[in-house]
C-alpha positions in Angstrom: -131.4 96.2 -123.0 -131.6 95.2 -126.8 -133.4 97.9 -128.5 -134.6 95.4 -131.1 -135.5 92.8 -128.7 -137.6 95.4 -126.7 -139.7 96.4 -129.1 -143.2 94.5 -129.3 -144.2 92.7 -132.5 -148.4 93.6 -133.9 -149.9 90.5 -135.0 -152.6 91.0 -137.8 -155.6 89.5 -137.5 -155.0 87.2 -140.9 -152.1 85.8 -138.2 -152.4 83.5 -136.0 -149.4 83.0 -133.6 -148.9 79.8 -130.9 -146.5 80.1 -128.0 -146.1 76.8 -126.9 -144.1 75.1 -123.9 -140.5 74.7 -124.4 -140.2 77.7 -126.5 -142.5 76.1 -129.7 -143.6 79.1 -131.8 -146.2 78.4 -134.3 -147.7 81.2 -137.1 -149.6 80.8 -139.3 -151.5 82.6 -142.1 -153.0 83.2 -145.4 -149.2 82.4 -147.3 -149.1 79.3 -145.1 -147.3 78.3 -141.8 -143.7 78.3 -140.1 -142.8 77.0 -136.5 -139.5 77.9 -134.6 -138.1 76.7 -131.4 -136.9 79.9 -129.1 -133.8 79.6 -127.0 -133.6 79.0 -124.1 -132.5 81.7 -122.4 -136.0 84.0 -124.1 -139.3 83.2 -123.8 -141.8 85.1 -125.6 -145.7 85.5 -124.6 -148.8 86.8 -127.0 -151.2 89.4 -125.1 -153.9 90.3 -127.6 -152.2 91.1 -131.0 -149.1 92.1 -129.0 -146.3 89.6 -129.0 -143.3 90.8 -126.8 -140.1 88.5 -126.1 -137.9 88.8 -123.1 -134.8 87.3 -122.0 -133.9 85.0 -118.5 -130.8 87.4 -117.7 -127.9 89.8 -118.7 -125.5 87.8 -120.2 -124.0 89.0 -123.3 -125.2 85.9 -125.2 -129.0 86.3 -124.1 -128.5 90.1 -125.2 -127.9 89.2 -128.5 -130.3 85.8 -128.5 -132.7 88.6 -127.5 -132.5 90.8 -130.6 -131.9 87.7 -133.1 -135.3 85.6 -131.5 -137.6 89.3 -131.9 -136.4 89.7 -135.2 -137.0 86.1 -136.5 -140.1 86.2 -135.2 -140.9 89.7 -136.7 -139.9 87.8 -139.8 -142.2 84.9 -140.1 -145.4 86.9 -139.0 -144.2 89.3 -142.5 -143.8 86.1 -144.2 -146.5 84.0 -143.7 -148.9 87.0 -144.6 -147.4 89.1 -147.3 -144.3 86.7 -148.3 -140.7 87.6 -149.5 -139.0 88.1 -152.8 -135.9 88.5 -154.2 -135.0 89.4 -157.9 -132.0 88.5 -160.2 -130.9 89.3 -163.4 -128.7 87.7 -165.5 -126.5 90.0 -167.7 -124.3 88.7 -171.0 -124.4 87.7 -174.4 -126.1 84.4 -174.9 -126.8 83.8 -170.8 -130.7 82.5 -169.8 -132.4 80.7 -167.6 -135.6 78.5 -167.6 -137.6 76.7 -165.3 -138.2 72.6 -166.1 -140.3 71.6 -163.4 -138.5 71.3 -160.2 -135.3 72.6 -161.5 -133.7 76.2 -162.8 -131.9 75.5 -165.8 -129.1 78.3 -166.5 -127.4 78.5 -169.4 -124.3 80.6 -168.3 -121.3 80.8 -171.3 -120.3 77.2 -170.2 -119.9 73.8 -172.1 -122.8 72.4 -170.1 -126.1 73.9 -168.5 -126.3 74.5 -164.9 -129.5 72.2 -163.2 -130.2 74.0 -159.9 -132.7 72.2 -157.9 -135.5 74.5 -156.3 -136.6 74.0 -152.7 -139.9 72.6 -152.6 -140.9 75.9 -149.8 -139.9 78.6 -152.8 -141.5 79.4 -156.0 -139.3 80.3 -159.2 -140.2 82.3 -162.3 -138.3 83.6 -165.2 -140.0 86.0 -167.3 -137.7 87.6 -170.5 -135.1 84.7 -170.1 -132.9 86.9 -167.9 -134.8 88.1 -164.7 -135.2 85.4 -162.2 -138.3 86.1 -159.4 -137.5 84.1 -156.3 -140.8 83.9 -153.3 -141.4 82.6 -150.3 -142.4 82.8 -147.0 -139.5 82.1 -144.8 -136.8 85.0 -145.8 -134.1 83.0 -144.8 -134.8 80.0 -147.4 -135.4 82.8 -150.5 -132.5 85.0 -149.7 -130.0 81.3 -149.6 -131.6 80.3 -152.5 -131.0 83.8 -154.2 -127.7 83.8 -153.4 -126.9 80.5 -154.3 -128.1 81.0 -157.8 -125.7 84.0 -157.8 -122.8 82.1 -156.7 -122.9 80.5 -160.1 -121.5 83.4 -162.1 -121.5 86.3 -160.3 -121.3 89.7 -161.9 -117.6 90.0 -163.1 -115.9 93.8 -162.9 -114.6 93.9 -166.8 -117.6 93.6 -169.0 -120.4 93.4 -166.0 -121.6 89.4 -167.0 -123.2 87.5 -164.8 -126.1 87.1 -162.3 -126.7 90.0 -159.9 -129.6 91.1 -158.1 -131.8 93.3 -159.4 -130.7 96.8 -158.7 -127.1 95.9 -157.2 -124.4 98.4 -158.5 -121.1 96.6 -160.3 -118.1 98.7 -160.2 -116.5 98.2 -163.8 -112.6 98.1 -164.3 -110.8 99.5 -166.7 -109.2 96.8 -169.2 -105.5 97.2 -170.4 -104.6 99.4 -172.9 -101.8 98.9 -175.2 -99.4 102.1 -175.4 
């Protein structure tokens, strides 16, 4: 039995979650609403402000369809009433970022600025020039953004430039020395 799979998901009372036919799944709440189809081998069913998911049988791939479905949908009830965030920072001389409507434009050390088009379901901010604020309700859609915007320049070992998350540890290198 999936130990994550098993476990039953509270529902809040700002949330209001759908099971439909064919596996539809419908939350929604105060942050807004997200729908996901299950798979077919688990069904899930809402008893009060209990939602539990089970699976048709024992194969290995409905074991692990199991634990994937419960945690999705443990995601999307967090999302749609608290919402997610990730934070970056941009480190180096001369690096920024700025928001111009629908796009993030970073300035990164290179002969032209970077235009990185934000999904409409996310919301970017930069305060101070160098700490980006990515939200949204679906976790999936703000962590790929977030890492997306990384991928751009990500922090480099010798003198620690580039965009990292906030908090993440770079291990610096040693540069040659000359004997």
């Amino acid at each position: 039995m999936s130990r994550i799979g098993k476990k039953p998901i509270e529902v809040s009372a700002k949330v209001k979650v759908a099971v439909g036919n064919e596996g539809a799944v419908t939350v929604e709440g105060p942050k807004g609403k997200l729908s996901w189809t299950l798979p077919k081998a688990v069904s899930a069913r809402i008893e009060g402000n209990i939602l539990t998911v089970d699976r048709a049988d024992e194969t290995r791939q409905s074991k692990a369809l199991h634990g994937l479905s419960r945690a999705l949908l443990a995601n999307m009830i967090v999302g749609v009433e608290q919402g997610f965030r990730k934070d970056l920072e941009i480190q180096g001389v001369g690096f920024k970022a700025a928001v111009q409507g629908d796009k993030l434009n970073l300035s990164l050390g290179k002969s032209h600025p970077i235009l990185f088009s934000i999904p409409k379901e996310v919301k970017v901010t930069v305060a101070d020039n160098t700490k980006i604020a990515i939200e949204g309700i679906d976790k999936h859609l703000v962590g790929q953004t977030a890492a997306d915007i990384r991928a751009y320049y990500p922090p480099e070992p010798y003198k620690g430039k580039g965009i990292r998350f906030a908090g993440e540890q770079i291990r610096r290198k040693e540069g040659k020395t000359v004997q």
